[in-house]
N, C-alpha and C positions, 0 to 999 in steps of 0.2 A: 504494500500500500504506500506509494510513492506521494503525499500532500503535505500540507503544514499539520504540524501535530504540537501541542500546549508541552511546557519544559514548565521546572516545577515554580514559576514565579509569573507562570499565567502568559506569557509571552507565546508565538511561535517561531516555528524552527522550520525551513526549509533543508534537507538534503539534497545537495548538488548532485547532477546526473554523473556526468565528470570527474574523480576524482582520485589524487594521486594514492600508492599506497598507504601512504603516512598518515591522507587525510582517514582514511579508514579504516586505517587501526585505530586514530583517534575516536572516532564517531563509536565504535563496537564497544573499548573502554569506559565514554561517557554514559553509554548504552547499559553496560554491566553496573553502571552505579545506580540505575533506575531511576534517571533523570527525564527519560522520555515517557510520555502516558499517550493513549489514544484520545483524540477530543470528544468522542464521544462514548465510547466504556468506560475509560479512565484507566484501562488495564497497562500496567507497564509492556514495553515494546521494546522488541533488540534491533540491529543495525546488520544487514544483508546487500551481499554488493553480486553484482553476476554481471556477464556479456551483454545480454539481453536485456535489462530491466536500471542497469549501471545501479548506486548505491541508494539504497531507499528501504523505510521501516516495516517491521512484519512485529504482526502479536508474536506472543510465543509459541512454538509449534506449528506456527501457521494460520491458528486456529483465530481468522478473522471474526471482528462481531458481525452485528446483522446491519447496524447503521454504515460500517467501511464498510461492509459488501455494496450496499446502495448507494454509499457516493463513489464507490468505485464504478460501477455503472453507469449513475449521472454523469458522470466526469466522462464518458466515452459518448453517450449520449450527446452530450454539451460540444466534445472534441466535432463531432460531425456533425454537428450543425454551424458551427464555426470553419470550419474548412476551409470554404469559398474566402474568408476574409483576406484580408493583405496583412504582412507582417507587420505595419503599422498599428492592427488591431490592440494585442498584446500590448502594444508599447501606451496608448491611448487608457486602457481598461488600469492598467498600475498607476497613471499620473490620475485620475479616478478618484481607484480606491485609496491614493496615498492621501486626498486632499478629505474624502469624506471620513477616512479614519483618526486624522487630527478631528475633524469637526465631532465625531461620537465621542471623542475624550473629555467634549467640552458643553455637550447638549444631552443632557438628563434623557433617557428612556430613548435614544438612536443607535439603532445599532446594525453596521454593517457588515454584508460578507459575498462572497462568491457567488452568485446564483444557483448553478448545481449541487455546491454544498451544501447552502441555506435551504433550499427544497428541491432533495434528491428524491422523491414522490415525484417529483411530477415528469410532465412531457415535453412543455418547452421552458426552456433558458432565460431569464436574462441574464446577463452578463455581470451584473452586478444586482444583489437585493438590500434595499438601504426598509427599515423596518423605524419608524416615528411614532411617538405617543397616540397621534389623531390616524395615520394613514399608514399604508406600506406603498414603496416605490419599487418598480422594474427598471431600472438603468438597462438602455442596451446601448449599443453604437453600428454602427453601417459603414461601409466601408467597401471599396473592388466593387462598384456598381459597373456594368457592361449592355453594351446595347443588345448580346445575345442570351443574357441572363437576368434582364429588370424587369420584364413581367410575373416569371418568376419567385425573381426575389420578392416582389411584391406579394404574389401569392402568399408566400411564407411570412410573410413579415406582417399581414393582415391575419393569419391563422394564431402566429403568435399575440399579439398585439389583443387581440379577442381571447382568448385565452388568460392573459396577465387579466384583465377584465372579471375575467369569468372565476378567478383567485383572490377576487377583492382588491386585485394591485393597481395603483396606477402606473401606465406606462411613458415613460423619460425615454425619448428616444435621441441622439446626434449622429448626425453622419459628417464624413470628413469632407471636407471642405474644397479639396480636388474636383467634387462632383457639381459644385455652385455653374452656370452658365447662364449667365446675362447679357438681353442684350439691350443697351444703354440707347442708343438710339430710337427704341420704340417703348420705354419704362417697361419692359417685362423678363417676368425670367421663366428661361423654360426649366421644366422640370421632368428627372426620372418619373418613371412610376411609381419605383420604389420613394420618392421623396414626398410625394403627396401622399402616399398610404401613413407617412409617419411623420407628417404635420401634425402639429398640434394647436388647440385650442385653448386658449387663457384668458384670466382676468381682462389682462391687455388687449388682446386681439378682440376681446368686449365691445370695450370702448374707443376702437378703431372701426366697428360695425358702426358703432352708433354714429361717429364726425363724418365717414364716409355716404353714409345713408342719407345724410342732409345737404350731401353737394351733388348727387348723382342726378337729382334731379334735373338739374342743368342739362337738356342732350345732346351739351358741347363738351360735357366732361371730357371721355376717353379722349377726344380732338386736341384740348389742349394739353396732352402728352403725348400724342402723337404714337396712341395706342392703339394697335390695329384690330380693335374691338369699339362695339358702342351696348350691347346686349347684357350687359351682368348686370340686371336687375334685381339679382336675391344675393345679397353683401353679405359676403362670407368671408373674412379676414383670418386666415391662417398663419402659424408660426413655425420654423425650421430654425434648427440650431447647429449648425458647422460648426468643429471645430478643427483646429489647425495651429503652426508654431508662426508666430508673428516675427520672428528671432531673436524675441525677446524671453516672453515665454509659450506655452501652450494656453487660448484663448478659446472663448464660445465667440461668434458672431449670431447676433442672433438676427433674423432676416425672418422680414413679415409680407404677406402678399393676399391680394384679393381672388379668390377662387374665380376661375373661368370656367369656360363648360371642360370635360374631361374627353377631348376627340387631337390626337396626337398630332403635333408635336402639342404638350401637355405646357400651353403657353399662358402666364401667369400674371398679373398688374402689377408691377414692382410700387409697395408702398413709398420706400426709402433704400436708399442704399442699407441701409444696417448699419449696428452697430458694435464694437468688439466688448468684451466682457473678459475680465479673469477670471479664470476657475472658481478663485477663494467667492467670487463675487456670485455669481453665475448660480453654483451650489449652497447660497445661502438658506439656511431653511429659516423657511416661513409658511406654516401648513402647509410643507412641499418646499423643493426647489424655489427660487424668487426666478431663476431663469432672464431676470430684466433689472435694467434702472426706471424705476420709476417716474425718479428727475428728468434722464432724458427721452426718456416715451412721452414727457409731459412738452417739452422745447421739439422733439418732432412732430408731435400733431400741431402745436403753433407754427413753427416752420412750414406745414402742408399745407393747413388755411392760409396763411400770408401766400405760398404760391399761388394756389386756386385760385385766392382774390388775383392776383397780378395778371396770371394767364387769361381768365375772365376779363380785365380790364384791356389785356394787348386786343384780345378777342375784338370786343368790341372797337375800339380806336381801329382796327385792321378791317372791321364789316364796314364804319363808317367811310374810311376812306376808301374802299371800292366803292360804299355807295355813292360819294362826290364822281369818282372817277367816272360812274355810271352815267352820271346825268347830267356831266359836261362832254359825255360822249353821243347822249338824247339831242344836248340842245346843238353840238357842235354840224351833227345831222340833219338836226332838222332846219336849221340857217342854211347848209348844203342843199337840201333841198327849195326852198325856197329862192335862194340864189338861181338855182340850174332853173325852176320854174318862171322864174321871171323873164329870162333868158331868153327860154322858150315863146313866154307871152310877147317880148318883144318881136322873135321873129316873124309872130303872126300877125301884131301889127301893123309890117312893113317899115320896121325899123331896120331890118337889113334888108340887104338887095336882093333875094330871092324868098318871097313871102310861104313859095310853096313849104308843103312838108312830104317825108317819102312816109309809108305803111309804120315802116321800123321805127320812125321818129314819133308816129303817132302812138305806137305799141307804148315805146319809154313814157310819154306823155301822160298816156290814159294810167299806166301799173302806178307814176306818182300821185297824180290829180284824185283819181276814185278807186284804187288799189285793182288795176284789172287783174283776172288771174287767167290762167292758161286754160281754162274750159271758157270762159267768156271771151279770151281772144280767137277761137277756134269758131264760137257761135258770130262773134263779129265779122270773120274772115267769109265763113261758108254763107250767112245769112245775109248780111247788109253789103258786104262791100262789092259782092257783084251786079247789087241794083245802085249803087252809090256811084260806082266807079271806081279804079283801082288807083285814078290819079287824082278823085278827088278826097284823099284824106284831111287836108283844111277842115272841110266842112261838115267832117265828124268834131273834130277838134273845137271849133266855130259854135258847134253847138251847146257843147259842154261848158266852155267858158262865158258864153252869153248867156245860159240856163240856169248858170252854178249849179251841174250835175253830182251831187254826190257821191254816186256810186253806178254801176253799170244797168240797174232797175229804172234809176232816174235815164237814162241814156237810151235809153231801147225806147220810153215813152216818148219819146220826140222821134227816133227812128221809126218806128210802127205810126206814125201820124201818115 
């Protein structure tokens, strides 16, 4: 039985897989003093080393209890369902538990341990099981997300997740942070699959339904982020927690976003860029994790309205001045016409030297004067002009302007006379 096992001042002991002869004459010595006990028999335990299994503790005789047989089990259990992860995993699960096991030294009734060990009963894992006066938590983490294995993983990660539930646990999930992909150009981020099944829901994400819900009504919102959606009408403010090493230390970023429909690529309203957290901070308990700064969730929703207002306000300054542009381009036309039609009246006047007009002169004439359209030019062509004459188009024109013809109704009742 190769795990930490209690030495006699309550502490644990790890035996190294590794180790030289020396270290393992020492370990069997300390072993014959009956300084090692089992953590949960309490039976003393000797010190065994082999090719196979390198140096790790056995009751005596061999004769394991019934709890190391079941976390021996969990523990193989727990190994393959972990598998798939990256070695980063491991490394991520100890800066963890090193931070929440200062905090149970310091927080009356908390208390942390391994997932498989703390409930080798069951079927699935978390990674870490943190256990608080009012609640129990499921810590897990994500990690090696792949486009040929995220639906998947999601499956699993939604079986788990429902499960920790169905145990009375609440589930804590972070993924690393390699997996964030945003694209800044249109406020959104896309998302694994696996990353939405292990969003979460918070106080916070609360009261970001609620500030959102009162600007969406605008239905220029998504416009002025230049978010290739306008449809999310049901505000559902989700939260993700990456973490990753800033090179300073190991951080949570926590990143919040507005649910979109779920039809792939799994594309998201970025609330804010996010914001970094340290561990110590991050893992504050407060009926659960704090998971957030409160201060600045409070300076980011005012930062969000002051934009909304801004963007709202270019909005309009930007409508208005297409609307001027619009309507010095009405009136710039419609002087153009009047011009061109004076023009015209002049030549009929006999203000210039050839009073005539051709058909096509009349055509342009009649589409400005009473909007002809192309079945009323067709009816003019075929009907009137070969009792009129083909050269005498003046005196359709003649009519119209002496009549003040409105429209081609008015124009026909002088032709049919």
């Amino acid at each position: 039985m190769r795990e930490a096992l209690h030495v006699i001042d309550n502490e644990l002991v790890h035996l190294p897989y590794s180790a030289t002869d020396d270290d393992v004459t020492n370990f069997k010595k300390l072993a014959k003093k009956e300084i090692y006990q089992c953590p949960y028999c309490q039976a003393k335990l000797i010190v065994k080393h082999g090719e196979e299994r390198g140096l790790y503790f056995s009751h005596q005789h061999s004769e394991a209890c019934e709890e190391s047989r079941m976390v021996d089990k969990a523990e193989k259990r727990y190994t393959k369902q972990t598998e798939r992860e990256s070695s980063l995993h491991k490394v991520l699960i100890d800066i963890i538990m090193d931070e929440l096991e200062i905090k149970a030294k310091i927080n009356n009734g908390m208390f942390v341990n391994v997932g498989y060990k703390a409930k080798a009963e069951w079927k699935e894992y978390p990674d870490i099981y943190v256990k608080l006066p009012k609640k129990e938590l499921a810590v897990s983490i994500v990690t090696n997300v792949s486009p040929a294995h995220d639906s998947k993983l999601a499956q699993q990660i939604t079986k788990r997740h429902e499960y920790f539930i169905e145990q009375g646990l609440e589930p804590v999930w972070f993924i690393e942070k390699v997996e964030q992909a945003i694209e800044k150009d249109k406020n959104s981020i896309i998302l694994w699959d696996a990353e939405l099944t292990i969003a979460s829901k918070t106080q916070e994400d609360n009261m970001w339904d609620k500030l959102i819900s009162s600007e969406i009504e605008d239905e220029k919102f998504y416009d002025y982020f230049s978010y290739p959606s306008s449809f999310i009408k049901n505000v559902d403010v989700k939260s993700l927690y990456y973490i990753f090493n800033n090179d300073q230390q190991v951080v949570v970023k926590v990143q919040r976003f507005l649910k979109d429909r779920v039809v792939k690529p799994f594309r998201a309203f970025l609330i804010n860029d996010g914001y970094e957290l340290p561990f110590a901070e991050a893992l504050a308990i407060d009926d659960g994790f704090r998971l957030s700064n409160p201060d600045i969730e409070e300076e980011l929703r005012k930062t969000f309205q002051d934009k909304v207002f801004q963007k709202r306000e270019e909005h309009a300054e930007q409508q208005l001045h297409e609307e001027n542009l619009r309507k010095q381009k009405l009136e710039h036309d419609e002087k153009e016409r009047e011009l061109r039609l004076k023009e015209l009246r002049k030549q009929r006047m006999g203000e210039e030297k050839n009073p005539a007009i051709t058909y096509n002169e009349l055509k342009q004439l009649l589409k400005e004067r009473i909007g002809l359209t192309q079945k009323e030019q067709m009816q003019l062509w075929n009907r009137y002009m070969p009792r009129i004459g083909l050269n005498n188009s003046k005196l359709i024109w003649d009519i119209v302007i002496n009549n003040d013809c409105k429209n081609f109704s008015d124009l026909k009742r002088f032709l049919d006379k």
